[in-house]
N, C-alpha and C positions, 0 to 999 in steps of 0.2 A: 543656208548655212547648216541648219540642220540635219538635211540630205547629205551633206557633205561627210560632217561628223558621224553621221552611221554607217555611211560606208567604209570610212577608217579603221573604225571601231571594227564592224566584222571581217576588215584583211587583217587587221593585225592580230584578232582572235584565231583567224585560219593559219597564219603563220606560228603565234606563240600562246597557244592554251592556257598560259600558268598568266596571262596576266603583266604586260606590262604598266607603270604608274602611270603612262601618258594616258593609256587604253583608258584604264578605272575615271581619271581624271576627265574625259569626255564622256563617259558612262553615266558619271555624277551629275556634270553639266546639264547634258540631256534631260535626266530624272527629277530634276530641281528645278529647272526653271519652269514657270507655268505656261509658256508661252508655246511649249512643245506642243506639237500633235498628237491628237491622241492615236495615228496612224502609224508615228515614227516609235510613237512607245509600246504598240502590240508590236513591230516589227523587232524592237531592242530586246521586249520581254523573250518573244521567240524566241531571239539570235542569245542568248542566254540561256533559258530551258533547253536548248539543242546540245551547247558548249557541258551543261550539266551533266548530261548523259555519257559523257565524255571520262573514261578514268583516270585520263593524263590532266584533268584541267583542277585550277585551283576553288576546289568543290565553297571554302568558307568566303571566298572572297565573291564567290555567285552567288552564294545564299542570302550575304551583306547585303549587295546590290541590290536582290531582289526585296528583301524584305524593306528595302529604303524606299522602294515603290508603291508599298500600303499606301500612305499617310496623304500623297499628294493626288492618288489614281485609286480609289476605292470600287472602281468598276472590275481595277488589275486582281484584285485579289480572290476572287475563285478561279482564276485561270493558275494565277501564281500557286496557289493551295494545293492543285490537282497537280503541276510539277514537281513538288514536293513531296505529294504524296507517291507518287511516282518514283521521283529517286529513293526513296527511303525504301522501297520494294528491290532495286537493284541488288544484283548478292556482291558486285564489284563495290559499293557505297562503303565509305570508310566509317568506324564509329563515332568518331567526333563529329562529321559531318552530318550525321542521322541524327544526331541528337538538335543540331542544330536548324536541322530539315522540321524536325518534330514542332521549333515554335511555330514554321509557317502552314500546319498542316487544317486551322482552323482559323476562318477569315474574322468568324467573332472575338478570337482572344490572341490578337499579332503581338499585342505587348507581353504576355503573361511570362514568367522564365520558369514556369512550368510545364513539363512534358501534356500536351495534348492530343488524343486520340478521334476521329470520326464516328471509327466503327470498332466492334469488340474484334472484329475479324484481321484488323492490321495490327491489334494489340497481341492477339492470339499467335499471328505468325512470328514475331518478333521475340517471341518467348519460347520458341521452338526454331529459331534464327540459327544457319551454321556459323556463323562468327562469334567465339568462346567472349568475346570486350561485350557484344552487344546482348547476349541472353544474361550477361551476371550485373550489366547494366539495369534490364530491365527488372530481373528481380529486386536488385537494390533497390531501385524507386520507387517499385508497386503504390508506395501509399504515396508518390506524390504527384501520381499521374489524374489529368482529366479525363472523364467522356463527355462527349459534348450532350448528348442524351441524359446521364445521370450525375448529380450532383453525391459530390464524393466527400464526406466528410469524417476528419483523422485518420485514415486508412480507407482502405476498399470494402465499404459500407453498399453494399447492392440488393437489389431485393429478384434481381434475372436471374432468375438459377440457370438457363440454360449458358449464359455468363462463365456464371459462376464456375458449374461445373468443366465448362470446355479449361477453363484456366485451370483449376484442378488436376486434373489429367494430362494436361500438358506440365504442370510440375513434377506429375509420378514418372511422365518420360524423361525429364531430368535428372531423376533419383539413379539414371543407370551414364550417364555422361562422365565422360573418361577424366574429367577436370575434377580431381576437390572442392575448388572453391565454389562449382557450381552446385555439386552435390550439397554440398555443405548449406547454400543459398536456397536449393528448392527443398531439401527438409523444413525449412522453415516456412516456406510456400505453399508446399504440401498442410501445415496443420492450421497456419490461417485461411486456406482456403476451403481447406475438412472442415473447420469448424463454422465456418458458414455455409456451407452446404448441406452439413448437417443441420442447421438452426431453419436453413430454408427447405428441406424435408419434410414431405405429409408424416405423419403420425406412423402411418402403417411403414414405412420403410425409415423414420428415422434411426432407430436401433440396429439397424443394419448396417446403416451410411457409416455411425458411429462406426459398429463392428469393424466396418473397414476401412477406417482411417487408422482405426487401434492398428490393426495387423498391418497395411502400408507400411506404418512407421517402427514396429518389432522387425519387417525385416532391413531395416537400416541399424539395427542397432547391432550388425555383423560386419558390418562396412568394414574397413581396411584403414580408414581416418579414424584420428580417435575424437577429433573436435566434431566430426560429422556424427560419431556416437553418442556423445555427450551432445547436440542438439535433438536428434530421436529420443532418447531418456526426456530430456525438458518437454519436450514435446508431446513424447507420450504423458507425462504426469497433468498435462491440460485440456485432456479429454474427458469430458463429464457422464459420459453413461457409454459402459461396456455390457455386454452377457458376461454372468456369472463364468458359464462355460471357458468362454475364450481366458477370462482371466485365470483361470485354473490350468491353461493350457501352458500358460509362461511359465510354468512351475513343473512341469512335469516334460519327459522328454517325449516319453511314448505318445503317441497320437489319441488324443481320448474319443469314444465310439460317435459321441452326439455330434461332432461337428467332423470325421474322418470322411466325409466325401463333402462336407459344406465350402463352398468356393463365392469368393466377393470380386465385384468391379474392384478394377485396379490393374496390377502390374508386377509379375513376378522376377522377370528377367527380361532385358531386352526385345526377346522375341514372342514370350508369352502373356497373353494379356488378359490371364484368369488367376484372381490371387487366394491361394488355396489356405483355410483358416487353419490349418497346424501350421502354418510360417511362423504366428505365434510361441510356438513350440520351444520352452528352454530362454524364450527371450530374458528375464529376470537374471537367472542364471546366469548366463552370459556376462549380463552386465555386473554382476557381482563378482565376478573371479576374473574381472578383467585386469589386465598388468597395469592400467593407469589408473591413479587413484581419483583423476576429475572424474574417469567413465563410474567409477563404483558409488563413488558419493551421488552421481546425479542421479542412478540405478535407485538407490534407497531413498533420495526426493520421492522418485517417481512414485514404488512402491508404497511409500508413505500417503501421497495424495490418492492411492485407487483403495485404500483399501476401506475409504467408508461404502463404497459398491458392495461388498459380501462381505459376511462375516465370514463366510470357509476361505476365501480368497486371504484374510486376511491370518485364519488360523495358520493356513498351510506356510503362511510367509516365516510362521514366529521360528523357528528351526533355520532357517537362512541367515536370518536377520542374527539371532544369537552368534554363530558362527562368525558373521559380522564385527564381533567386539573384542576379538582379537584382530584385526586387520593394525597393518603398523602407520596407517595412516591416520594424524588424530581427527582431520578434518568427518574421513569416514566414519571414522566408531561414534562420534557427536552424532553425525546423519542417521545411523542406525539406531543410536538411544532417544532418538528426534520420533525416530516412526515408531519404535517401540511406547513411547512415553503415550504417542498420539493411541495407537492403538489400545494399551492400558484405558484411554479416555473415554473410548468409546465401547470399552464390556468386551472386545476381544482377544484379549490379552492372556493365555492360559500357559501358565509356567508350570514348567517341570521340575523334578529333582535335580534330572540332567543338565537345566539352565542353570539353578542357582551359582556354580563356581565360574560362569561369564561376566553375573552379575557382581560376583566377591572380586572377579580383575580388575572389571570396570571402575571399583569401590576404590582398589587400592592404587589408580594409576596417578601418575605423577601430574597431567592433568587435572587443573580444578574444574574444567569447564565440562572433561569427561565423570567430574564425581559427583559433581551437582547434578549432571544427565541422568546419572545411575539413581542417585539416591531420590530424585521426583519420579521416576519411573518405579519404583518399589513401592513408593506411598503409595501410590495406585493398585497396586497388583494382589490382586487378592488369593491365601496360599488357602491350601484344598488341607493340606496336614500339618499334625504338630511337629512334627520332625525337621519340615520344609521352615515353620515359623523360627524355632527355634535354631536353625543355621542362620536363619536369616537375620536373626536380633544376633547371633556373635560374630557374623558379619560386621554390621555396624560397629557394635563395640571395638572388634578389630580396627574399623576404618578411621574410630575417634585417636585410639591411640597411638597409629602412625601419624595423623593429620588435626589435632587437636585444634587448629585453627577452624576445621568444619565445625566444631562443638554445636553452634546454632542450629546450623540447618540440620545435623544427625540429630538430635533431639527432637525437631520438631519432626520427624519424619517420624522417629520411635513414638510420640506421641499422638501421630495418626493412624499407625499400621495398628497399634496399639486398641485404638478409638473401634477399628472395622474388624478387629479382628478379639472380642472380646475375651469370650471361651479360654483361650489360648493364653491369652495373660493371666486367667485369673491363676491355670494351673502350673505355669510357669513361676509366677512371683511368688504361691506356695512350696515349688521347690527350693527355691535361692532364699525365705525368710529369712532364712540364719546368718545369711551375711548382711544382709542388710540391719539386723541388729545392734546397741552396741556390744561393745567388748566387754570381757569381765571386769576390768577398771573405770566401766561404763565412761569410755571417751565415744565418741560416734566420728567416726570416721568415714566420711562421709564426701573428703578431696581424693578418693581413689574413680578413676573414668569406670571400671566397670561399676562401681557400686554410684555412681552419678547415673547411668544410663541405666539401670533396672528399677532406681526412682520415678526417672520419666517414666519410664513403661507403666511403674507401678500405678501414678494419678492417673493414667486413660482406663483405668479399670472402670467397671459398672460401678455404677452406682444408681439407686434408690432416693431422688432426692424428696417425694413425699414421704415415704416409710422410715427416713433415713436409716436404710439397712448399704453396706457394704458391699461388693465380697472378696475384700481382700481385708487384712488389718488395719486399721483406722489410723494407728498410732504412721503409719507411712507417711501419712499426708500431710500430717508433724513435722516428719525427718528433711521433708521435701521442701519445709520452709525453709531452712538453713542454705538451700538452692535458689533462692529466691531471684534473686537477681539475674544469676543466669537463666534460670529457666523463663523469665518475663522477657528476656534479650531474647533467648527462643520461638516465644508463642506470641510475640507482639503481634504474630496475623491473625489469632485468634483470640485472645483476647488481653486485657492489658491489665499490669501489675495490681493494681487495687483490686480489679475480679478474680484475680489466680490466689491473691490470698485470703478476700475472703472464701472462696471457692476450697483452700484447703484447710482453711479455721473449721467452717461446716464440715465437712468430711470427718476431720477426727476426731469429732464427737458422733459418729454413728457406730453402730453396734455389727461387728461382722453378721453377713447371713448364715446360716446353719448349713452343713454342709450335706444334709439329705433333701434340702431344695437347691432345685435347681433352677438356682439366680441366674437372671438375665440382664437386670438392671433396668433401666430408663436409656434410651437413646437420644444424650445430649446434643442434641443439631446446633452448633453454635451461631449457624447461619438462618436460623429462623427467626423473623420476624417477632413471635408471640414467646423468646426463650427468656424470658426476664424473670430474675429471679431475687428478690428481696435476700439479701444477707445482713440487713441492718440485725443490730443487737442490743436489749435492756436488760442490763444486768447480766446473768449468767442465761438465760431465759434464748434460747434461739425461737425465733419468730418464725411460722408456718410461709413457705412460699407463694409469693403473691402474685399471680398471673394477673396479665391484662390492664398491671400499672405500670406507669415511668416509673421507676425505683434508682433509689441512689448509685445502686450498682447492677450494670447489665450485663449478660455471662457474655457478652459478645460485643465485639469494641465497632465492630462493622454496624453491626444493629443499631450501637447509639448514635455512630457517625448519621445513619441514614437517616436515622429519625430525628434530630437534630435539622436536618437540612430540609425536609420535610417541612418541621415546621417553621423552618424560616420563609422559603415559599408562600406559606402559607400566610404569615407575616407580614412577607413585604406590600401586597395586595391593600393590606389597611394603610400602609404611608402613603399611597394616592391624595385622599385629601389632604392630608398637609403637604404633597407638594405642589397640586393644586392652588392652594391658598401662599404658595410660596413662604412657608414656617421652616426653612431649611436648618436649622440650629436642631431642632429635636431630630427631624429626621439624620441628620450628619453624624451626631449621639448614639443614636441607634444605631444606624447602620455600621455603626463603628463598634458599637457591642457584640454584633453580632458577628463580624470578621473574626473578631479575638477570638469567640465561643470557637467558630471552624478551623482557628488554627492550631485552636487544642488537639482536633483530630488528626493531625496532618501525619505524623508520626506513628500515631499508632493503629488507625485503619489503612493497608494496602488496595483492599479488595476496593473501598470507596474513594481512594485516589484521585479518579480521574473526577467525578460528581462533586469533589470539595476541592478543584481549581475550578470547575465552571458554575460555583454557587460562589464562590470569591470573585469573580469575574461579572457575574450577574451582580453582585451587590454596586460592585464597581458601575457598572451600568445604570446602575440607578441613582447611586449619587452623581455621576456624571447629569443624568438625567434631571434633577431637580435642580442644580445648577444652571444647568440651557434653558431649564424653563422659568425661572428666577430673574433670570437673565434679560430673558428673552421679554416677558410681561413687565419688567422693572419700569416704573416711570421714570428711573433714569436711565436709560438704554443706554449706553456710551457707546455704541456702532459693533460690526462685528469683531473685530481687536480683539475684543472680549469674549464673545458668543463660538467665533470661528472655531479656537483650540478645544472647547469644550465639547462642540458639538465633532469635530475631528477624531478625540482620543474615543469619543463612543462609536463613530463609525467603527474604528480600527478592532474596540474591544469586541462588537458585536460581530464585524468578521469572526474574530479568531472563535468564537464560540460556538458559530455555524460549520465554519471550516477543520477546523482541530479538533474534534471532539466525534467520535462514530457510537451509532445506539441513539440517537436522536429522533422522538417520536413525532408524525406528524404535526402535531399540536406545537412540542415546545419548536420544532421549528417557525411555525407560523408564527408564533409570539415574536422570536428573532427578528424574524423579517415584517411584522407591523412595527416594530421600535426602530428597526431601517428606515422603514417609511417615515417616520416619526422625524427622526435626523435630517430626513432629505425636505422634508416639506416645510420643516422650522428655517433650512438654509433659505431654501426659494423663496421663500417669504418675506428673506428680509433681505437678501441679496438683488431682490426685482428681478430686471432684467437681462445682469450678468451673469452669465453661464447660465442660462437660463436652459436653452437645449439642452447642454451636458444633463444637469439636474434631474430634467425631465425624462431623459432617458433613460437614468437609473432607476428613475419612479416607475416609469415604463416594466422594466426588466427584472425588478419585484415583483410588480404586479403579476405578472405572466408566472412567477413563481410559486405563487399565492394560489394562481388557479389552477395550476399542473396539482398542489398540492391538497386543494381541494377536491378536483376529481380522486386524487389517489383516495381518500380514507373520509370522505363527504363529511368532512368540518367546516362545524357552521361560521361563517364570517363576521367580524365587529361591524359595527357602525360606522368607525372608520376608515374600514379599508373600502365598505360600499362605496359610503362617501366618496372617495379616492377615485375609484372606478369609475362611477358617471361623472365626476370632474375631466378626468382622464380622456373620459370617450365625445366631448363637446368640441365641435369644431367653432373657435373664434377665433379663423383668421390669423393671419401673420402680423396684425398689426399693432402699433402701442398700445392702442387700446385693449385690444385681445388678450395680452398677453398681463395687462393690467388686471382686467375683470379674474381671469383665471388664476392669477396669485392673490388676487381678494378671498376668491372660494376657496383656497389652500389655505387662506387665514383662517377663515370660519371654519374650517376641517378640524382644525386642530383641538378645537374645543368639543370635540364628538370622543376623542382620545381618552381611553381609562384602561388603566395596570389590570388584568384579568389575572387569577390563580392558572397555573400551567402547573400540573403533576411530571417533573420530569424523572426520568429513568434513574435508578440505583446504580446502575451500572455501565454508566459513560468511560468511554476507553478514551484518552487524550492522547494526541498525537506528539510526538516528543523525539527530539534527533538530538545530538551532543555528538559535534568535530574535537579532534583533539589535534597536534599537530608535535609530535614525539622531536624531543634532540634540537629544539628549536627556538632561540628568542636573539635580541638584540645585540648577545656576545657573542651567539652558537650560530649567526645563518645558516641558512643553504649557498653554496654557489650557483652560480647562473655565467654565462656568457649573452655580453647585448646580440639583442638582433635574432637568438636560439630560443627554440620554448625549452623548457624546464619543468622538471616534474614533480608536484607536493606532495609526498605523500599522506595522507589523513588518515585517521585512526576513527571510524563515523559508529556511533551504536542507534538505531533506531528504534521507537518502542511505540507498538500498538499501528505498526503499518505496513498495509497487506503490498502485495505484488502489484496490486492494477495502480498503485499510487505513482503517479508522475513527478520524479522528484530532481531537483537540477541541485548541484554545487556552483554555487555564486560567488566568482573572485571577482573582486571589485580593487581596481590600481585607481586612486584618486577619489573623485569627489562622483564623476563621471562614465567613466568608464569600466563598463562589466562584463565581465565574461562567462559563461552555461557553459557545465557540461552535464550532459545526461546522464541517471543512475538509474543502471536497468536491473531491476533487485530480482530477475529471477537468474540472475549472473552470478548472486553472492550465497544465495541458499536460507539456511533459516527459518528460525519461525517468526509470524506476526507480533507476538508480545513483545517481542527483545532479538536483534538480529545487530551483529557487532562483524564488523570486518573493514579490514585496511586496504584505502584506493590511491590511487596517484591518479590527482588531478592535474591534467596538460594547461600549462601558462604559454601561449603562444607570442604575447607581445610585449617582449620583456623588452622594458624602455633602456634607452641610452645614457647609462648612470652609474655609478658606482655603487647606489643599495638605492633599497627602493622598500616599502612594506606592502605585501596584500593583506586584503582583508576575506578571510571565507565562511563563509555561513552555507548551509543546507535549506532551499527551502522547497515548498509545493506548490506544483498548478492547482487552481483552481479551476477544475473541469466542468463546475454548475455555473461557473461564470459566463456570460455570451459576449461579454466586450472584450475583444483583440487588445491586449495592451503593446505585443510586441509583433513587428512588423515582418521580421528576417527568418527564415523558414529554418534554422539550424538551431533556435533558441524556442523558450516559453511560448507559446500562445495566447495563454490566459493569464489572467495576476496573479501575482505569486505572493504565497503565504510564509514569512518566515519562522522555522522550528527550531531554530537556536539561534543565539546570539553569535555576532560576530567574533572572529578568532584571529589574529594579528600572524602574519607569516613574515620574516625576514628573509632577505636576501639580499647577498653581495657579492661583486664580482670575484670568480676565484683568483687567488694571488698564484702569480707564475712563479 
């Protein structure tokens, strides 16, 4: 019967290639039953492999078949593989069909719905493939492909350079393919491939590898596409180490001597494949006078991120970059007050006379986001003359009284340009005394903006506070009280209402300096640690300043915030024993005191922000913490009902403390993740044997983080976590008993557990995103059509996160159902502090309904995490951290 049926099969295969239902149907038969020969099934596989070869024949319905022949005939599959690998070499092979040839090309992974490869050499060809579907195919995928030799993990992680490099080079021959979208595709291939080529580089040629990845990608930035130019600009701005040289070259047209015969591996043109280092030549340029305003903005990304490489690289930029702040696009002139403000940051920022009227347009433009740019980028800038200062201060003043809305931030700026630039005030505020006087009816008028802003100026003058000598009039600091209130709305970043006025009560009782010394003052550092300055008062008697005490009033609001959290730290260390002895009443007291204290700060230290949510959070952790263990010792246990939510919300807090929060020092990490352990081991304990794995695994995957972070910075380990350890590492068996004895030793662990003092950093940066959703609520929807995706627009500002952050938008329709989309932030531009820009997120599965609400939130992978939460390769991989609260979308059908 069988005999029969395969002869059928191959006449009516030699009659009709494409596959009739009867053929497949005896195809199947054959393949499925066990009872086949294994003789009649290498003769089917043949007569199929043959048919394959075949251009006219229906390529996906052969691949079907064959791949239905793994699972029953596992002897078929290196014959079947080497088929496959075979057609995919075909140049008649169509692209759908290759990609589908590709699952069967590895007999170890038949299931995967991942592209897999043998060898680099069929990957290599395939990437320099004449068919335009399957070379933009393969770039697209790069990071989702296997080798069967190297394990690949979140992109093409390899450590073969000759790999490496063959891929490399075969992207720079793409860089000349007559397609856009290829070009467009292997710029991008081009510098993930650079930049691992260059990481897997001896010492002795990696500066060079670099040099020529820089110039590869300058000369894309002449291309004819303009999106292909704006990925060269991004690209170039993500290269870590240039020559001084080259970088000087993008700035100048002429060919400079040191590098005028110097030539890198690479690719100039199609036919020439020596890439000569003036290609660099004028590349900035370019991009800065180009007709599209995306290419010019990404131009001043770039320039912005290379210029902590040289300080001359950085000089010769400042004259471009000005010239910059007229462009009529505002996105660009932000970009260039971005790299100028940066450059200011770093001591290379040298302005001219010929600058200052860029920076008076920038001051005056109808842009708030372009005056704010200007006016942080002038607090920085340090002027060489008094001519330069004093355009500068009636600047300002100019700026206040077209925009008096700035008031705050112009004053706080006059009162730090002021602060660095002392000299300059002192002989300025002796010009102007006379207005700042009162009038001969002695009224003081004192609500006119210029005579408000020569006040400010006036208090950042020196001063003398042991000698209490001046050098300006004393009586100012007077005048300056009547300003009180706004000016404490001003300076609340530096220090707060109660220090600004005792700060100007001192003051107007000192005695001006004389004016044949030449005063310099004291340099009040607000941000020092050790600036504390007693202003208490008895009687009329001013008190001598007291270093090296708490004092009722600290010149600096930062300082107190710190020290304040400090020693709460320090503090909490001693509520151990009572939560030990489970005394929760005093500790819950406490810890309650001590919230309030830090939310006195909330408001008026910026700089300490991030460190007084994650000492509110930490407090939270502890009472959670005495609670579970209250709980937990209670001789009346009432089961977990109880125990679970509490030990729950500390999981979650202690997440977000590890996850949200950057500047975290090895230590206070370790402390995190022994109170993790802490939570897991109190579950397992009382939980037995349910989810016992689960548990164990996250104990497991602590652990491992404990010792990674141990090797990094060799901090010494608790008692506990040992403990933990050689619990961990005991083999007892799968059985009840085993698993009994080992959650006994998890009991007895617990008692080894004690709160350690952890010194954490001042200056934690907390991770923070805020969706908005413009023109939109339960009377205003959006329309949608069912069945069509539809587009939100969101309005997202993110604060304190960098580029490598993986961050998804989370629309969730229902209880169940969610939907990722990816935010690739070096798409939006920006800086790390605060980066604000508007997306329309795609809803593809608008249900069958007249309205409906989404829900969207912003959150982040968690990339230290090693457990998979999510399954489907288009979404998350890791858990995901939410950074703001959910946002309600409306939508309803449009009315015809």
């Amino acid at each position: 019967m069988e005999h029969r049926l395969l002869s059928d099969v191959g006449r009516a295969l030699d009659q009709n290639p494409r596959f009739s239902s009867k053929s497949a149907d005896a195809i199947i038969s054959l393949i499925t039953n066990p009872f086949t020969s294994d003789r009649s099934l290498n003769s089917l596989v043949e007569t199929l492999t043959l048919h394959l070869q075949n251009p006219n024949s229906d390529h996906n319905k052969i691949l079907s078949l064959l791949s239905a022949s793994f699972p029953p005939r596992p002897r078929l599959r290196h014959r079947i593989s080497a088929a496959a690998n075979a057609f995919i070499l075909l140049p008649s092979s169509p692209t759908p069909s290759i990609r589908h040839a590709l699952t069967l090309t590895d007999p170890a992974r038949v299931h995967t719905s991942r592209p897999v490869f043998q060898t680099s050499s069929l990957f290599l060809s395939l990437c320099f493939w004449p068919c335009l579907g399957i070379r933009r195919w393969i770039l697209r995928n790069g990071t989702r492909i296997w080798m069967v030799w190297t394990m690949l993990s979140d992109g093409i992680v390899v450590e073969d350079r000759s790999l490496v490099g063959g891929c490399y080079f075969r992207a720079v021959e793409l860089l000349f393919d007559a397609e856009n979208s290829v070009r467009r595709s292997a710029v991008r291939a081009v510098s993930k491939w650079g930049q691992l080529l260059v990481a897997l580089s001896s010492d002795e040629v990696q500066r060079d590898m670099s040099d020529a990845l820089f110039v590869q990608l300058c000369l894309m930035v002449r291309d004819t596409d303009m999106e292909i130019r704006v990925a060269a600009f991004n690209a170039i701005g993500k290269i870590h180490s240039v020559s001084e040289v080259i970088l000087l070259q993008t700035l100048s047209k002429k060919a400079l001597l040191a590098i005028k015969e110097k030539a890198y591996p690479g690719q100039y043109t199609a036919k020439l494949f020596k890439l000569p280092a003036t290609t660099a030549a004028f590349a900035f340029i370019h991009g800065l006078e180009d007709e599209f305003h995306q290419v010019r903005r990404s131009a001043c990304h770039a320039l912005q991120k290379l210029m902590v490489l040289s300080a001359e690289f950085a000089g010769g930029a400042v004259h471009i970059l000005m010239d910059m702040l007229n462009d009529y696009s505002v996105v660009v002139r932000l970009q260039a007050l971005e790299a100028l403000h940066n450059m200011a940051m770093l001591g290379h920022l040298k302005v001219e006379e010929s600058h200052l009227h860029m920076f008076f347009g920038a001051l005056a433009d109808n842009n708030a986001l372009i005056r704010s740019a200007a006016r942080k980028t002038i607090e920085l800038t340090k002027l060489q003359k008094l001519a330069m200062f004093r355009s500068c201060i009636d600047g300002l003043i100019k700026n206040l009284k077209l925009y008096p809305q700035d008031e705050a931030d112009i004053f706080l700026v006059l009162f730090k340009i002021g602060q660095t630039h002392g000299k300059f005030v002192i002989k300025i505020i002796h010009e102007v005394s006379q207005e700042l006087e009162p009038s001969f009816d002695g009224k003081l008028v004192f609500n006119k903006v210029r005579t408000a802003a020569l006040l400010v100026l006036a208090i950042s003058a020196p001063v003398s506070i042991e000698r209490h000598i001046s050098s300006i009039p004393p009586q100012l600091f007077s005048y300056a009280v009547t300003l009180l209130g706004r000016l404490s709305c001003a300076l609340a970043g530096v220090m707060d209402q109660s220090v600004l006025l005792a700060y100007l009560s001192l003051c107007s009782r000192f005695t001006v300096a004389s004016t044949s010394e030449n005063f310099e003052g004291e340099k009040l550092d607000f941000n020092l640690k050790d600036s504390y300055i007693n202003f208490s008062e008895k009687g009329d008697e001013i008190l001598e300043p007291k270093k090296d005490t708490i004092s009722d009033y600290l010149l600096n609001a930062n300082v107190k915030a710190s020290t304040c959290i400090e020693i709460v730290f320090q503090k909490v260390v001693d509520l151990w024993p009572l939560i030990y002895l489970r005394c929760m009443t005093e500790v819950v007291q406490t810890l309650r005191t001590w919230k309030e204290e830090l939310r006195s700060f909330s408001s008026e230290s910026r700089q300490c922000a991030g460190v007084l949510v994650f000492a509110s959070k930490y407090l939270n952790v502890i009472k959670l913490l005495g609670k579970a263990w209250d709980c937990y010792f209670s001789l009346q246990f009432k089961g977990m009902g109880f125990l679970e939510p509490l030990l729950s919300k500390m999981e979650i807090e202690l997440k977000e403390m590890l996850y949200r929060f950057s500047g975290l020092s090895g230590e206070g990490k370790l402390h995190i993740l022994e109170l993790m352990l802490l939570t897991y081991v109190m579950r397992l304990s009382y939980r037995g044997t349910c989810c016992f794995e689960d548990y164990m695994k996250k104990v497991n995957l602590v652990l491992c983080r404990v010792v990674f972070l141990q090797k990094e910075g060799s901090i010494k380990l608790s008692n506990f976590v040992t403990e933990l350890q050689s619990i961990m590492s005991r083999e007892n068996g799968e059985s009840e008993d085993g698993f009994i004895h080992k959650l006994d030793l998890l009991h007895k662990s617990l008692h080894l557990y004690s709160l350690k003092y952890v010194l954490f950093p001042g200056q934690l940066k907390y991770l923070q995103a805020d969706v908005n959703v413009c023109d939109n609520d339960f009377q205003n929807p959006f329309p949608f059509i069912s069945g069509l995706p539809v587009g939100l627009p969101l309005d997202v500002t993110l604060y304190n996160i960098s580029n490598e952050t993986r961050l998804w938008v989370a629309i969730t329709l229902g209880k169940k159902s969610t939907h990722f989309v990816f935010l690739d932030l070096n798409e939006f531009g920006g800086c790390d502090a605060m980066r604000k820009f508007t997306f329309v997120a795609p809803f593809f599965r608008t249900p069958k309904a007249k309205h409906f609400v989404l829900k969207v939130s912003i959150a982040m992978e968690c990339l230290s995490e090693d457990q998979h939460f999510f399954k489907h390769c288009n979404g998350p991989k890791h858990e995901l951290m939410h950074l703001c609260k959910e946002k309600e979308v409306y939508l309803s059908t449009a009315v015809k």
